[in-house]
KOLTOR-631617 format. One record per residue: chain; x, y, z of N, C-alpha, C in turn. Coordinates in pm, 1 decimal, always signed. Layout:
BEGIN
- unit | nxx | nyy | nzz | caxx | cayy | cazz | cxx | cyy | czz
- A | X | Y | Z | X | Y | Z | X | Y | Z;
...
// end
This chain:
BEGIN
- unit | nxx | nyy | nzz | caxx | cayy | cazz | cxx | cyy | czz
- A | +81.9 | -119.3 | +0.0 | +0.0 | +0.0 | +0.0 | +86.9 | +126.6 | +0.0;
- A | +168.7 | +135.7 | +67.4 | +286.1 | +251.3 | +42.8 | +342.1 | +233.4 | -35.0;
- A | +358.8 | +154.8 | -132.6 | +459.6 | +166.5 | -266.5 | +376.6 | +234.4 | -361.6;
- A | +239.1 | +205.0 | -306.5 | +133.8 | +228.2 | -388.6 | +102.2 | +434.7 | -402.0;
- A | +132.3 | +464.7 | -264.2 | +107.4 | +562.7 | -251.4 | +232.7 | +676.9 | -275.2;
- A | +347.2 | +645.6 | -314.8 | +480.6 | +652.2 | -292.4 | +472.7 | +715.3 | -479.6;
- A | +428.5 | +555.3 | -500.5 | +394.3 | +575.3 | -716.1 | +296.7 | +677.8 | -755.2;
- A | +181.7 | +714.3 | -618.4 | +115.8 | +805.1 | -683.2 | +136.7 | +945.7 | -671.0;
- A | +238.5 | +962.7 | -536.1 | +297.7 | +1095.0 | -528.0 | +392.2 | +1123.2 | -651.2;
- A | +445.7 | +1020.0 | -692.6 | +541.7 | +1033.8 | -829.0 | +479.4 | +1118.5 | -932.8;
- A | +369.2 | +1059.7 | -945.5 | +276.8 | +1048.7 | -1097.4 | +225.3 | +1158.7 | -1110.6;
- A | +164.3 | +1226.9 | -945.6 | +122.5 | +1343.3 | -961.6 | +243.4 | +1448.7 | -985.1;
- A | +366.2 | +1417.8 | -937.6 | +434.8 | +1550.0 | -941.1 | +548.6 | +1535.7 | -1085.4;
- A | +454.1 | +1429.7 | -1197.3 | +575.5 | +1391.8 | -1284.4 | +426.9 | +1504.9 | -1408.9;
- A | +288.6 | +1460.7 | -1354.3 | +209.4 | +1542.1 | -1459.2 | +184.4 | +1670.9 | -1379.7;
- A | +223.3 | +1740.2 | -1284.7 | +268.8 | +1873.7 | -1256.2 | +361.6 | +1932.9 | -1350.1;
- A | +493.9 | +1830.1 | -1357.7 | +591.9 | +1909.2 | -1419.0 | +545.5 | +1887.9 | -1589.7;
- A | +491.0 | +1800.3 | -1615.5 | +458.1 | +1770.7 | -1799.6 | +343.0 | +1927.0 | -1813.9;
- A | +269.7 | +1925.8 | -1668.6 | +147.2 | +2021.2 | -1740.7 | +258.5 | +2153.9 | -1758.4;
- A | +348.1 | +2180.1 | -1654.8 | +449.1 | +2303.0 | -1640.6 | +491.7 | +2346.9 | -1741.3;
- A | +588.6 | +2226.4 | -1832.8 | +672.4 | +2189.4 | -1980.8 | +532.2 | +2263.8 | -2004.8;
- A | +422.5 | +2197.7 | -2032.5 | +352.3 | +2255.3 | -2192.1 | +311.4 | +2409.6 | -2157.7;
- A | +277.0 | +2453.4 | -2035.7 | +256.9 | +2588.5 | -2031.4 | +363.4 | +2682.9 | -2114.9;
- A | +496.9 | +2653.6 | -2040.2 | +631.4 | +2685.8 | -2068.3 | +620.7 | +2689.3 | -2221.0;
- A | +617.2 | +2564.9 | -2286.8 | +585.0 | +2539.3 | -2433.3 | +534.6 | +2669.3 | -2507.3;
- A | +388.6 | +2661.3 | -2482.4 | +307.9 | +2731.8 | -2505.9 | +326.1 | +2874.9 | -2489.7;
- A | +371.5 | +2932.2 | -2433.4 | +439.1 | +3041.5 | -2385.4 | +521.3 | +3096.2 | -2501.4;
- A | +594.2 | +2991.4 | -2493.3 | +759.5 | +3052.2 | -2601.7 | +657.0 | +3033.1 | -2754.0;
- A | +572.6 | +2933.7 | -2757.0 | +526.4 | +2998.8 | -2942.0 | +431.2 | +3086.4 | -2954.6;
- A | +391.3 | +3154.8 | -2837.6 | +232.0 | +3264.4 | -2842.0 | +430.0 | +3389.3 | -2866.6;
- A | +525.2 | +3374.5 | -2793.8 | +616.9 | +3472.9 | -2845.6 | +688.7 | +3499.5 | -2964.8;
- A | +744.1 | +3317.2 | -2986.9 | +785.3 | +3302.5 | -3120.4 | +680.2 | +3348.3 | -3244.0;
- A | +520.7 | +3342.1 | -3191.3 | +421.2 | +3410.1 | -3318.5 | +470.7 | +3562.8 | -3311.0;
- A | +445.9 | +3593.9 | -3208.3 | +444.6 | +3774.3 | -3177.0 | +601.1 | +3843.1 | -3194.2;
- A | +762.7 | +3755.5 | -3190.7 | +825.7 | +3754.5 | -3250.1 | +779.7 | +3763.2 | -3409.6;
- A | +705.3 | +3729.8 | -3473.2 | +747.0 | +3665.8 | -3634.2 | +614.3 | +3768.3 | -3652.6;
- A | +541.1 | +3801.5 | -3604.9 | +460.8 | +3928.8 | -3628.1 | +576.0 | +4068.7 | -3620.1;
- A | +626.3 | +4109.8 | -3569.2 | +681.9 | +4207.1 | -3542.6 | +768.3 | +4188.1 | -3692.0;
- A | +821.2 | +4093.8 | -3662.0 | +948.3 | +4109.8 | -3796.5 | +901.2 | +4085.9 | -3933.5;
- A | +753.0 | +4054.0 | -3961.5 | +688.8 | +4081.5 | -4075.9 | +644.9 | +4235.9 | -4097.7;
- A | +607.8 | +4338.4 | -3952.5 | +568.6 | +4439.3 | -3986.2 | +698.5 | +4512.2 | -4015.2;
- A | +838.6 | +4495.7 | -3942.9 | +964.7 | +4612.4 | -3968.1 | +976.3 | +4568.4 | -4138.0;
- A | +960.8 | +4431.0 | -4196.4 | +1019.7 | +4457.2 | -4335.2 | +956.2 | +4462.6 | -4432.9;
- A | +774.4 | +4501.2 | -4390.1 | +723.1 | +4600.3 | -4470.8 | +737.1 | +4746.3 | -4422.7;
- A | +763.5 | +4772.0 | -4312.3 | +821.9 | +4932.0 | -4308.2 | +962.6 | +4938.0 | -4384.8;
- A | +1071.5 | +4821.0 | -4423.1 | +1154.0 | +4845.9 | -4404.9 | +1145.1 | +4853.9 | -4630.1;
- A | +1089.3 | +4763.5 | -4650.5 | +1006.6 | +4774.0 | -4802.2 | +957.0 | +4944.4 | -4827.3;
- A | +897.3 | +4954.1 | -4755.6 | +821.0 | +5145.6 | -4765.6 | +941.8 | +5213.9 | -4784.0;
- A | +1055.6 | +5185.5 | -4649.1 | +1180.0 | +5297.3 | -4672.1 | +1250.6 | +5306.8 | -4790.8;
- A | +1260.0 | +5179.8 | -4857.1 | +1340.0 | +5169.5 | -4933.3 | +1260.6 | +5221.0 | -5067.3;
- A | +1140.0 | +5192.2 | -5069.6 | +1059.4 | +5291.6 | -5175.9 | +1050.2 | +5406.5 | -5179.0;
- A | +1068.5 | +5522.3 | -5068.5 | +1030.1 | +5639.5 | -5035.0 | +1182.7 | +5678.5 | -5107.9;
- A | +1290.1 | +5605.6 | -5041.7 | +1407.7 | +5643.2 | -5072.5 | +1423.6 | +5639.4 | -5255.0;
- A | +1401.4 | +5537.9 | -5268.4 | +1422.7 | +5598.8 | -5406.4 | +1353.8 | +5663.5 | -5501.2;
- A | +1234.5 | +5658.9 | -5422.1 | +1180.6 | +5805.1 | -5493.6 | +1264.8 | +5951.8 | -5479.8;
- A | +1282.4 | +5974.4 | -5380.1 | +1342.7 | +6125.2 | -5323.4 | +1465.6 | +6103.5 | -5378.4;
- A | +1558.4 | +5977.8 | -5448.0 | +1684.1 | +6026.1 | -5510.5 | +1625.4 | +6013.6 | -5663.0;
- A | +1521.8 | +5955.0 | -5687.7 | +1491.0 | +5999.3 | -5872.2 | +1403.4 | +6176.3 | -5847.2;
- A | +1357.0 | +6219.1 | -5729.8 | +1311.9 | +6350.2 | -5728.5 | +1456.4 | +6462.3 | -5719.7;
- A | +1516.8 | +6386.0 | -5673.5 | +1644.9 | +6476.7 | -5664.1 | +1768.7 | +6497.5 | -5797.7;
- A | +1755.7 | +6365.0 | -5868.9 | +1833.0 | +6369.3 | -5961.2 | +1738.7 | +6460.2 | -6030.4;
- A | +1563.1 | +6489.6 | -6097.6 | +1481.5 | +6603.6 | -6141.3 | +1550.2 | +6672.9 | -6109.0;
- A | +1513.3 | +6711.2 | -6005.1 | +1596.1 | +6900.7 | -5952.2 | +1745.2 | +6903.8 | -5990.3;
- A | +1838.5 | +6808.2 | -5998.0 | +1925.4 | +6826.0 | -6038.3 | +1947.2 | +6863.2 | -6212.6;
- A | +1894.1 | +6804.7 | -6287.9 | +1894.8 | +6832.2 | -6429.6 | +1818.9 | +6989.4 | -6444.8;
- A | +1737.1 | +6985.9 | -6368.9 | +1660.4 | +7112.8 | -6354.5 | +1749.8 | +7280.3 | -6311.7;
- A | +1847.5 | +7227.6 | -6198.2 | +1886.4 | +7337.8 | -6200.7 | +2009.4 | +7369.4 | -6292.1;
- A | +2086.4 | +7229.0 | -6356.5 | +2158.6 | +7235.0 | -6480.6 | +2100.7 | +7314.9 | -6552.6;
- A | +1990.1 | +7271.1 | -6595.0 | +1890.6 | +7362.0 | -6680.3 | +1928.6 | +7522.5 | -6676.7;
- A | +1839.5 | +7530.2 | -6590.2 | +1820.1 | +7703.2 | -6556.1 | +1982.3 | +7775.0 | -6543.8;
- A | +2107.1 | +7677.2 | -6530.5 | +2238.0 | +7724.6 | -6498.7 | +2278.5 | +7760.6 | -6675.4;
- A | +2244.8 | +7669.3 | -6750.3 | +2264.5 | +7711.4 | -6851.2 | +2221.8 | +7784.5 | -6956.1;
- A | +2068.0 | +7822.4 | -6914.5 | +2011.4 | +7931.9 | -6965.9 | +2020.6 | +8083.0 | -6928.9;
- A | +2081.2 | +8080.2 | -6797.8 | +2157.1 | +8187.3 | -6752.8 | +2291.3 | +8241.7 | -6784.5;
- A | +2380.7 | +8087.1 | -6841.8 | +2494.5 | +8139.4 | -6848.0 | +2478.5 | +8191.7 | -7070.5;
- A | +2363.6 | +8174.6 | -7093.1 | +2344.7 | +8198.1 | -7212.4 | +2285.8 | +8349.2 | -7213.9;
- A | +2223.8 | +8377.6 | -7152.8 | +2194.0 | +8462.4 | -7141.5 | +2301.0 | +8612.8 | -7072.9;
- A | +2381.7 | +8557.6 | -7013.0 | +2479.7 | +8638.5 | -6975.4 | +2627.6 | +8637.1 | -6974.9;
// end
């Protein structure tokens, strides 16, 4: 009868620690999701930057031909 009761103190404190593990488990992939959320939203921000950016250097190379422009209609003019 005490071996008996000995095996069941075991059993309970062996599915304590299994229920523990899966909490634990469970835990790290509700983070590993919310990890892998986060790093899907930086590299569509990080997609946007890199679009914005090269817009503002094809807007800049414009202004650049542009003020070529006007440099040489000035220096024609004077």
């Amino acid at each position: 009868m005490d071996l008996l009761k000995q095996l069941e103190a075991k059993m309970q404190v062996l599915v304590q620690q299994r229920n523990q593990l899966k909490d634990e488990l469970d835990a790290l992939k509700a983070a590993g999701a919310a990890g892998n959320q986060e790093l899907q939203t930086l590299r569509a921000r990080l997609e946007e930057a890199v679009a914005e950016k090269t817009a503002l250097e094809m807007d800049r190379e414009a202004v650049k031909e542009q003020v070529s422009a006007i440099l040489r209609a000035l220096e024609a003019l004077g």
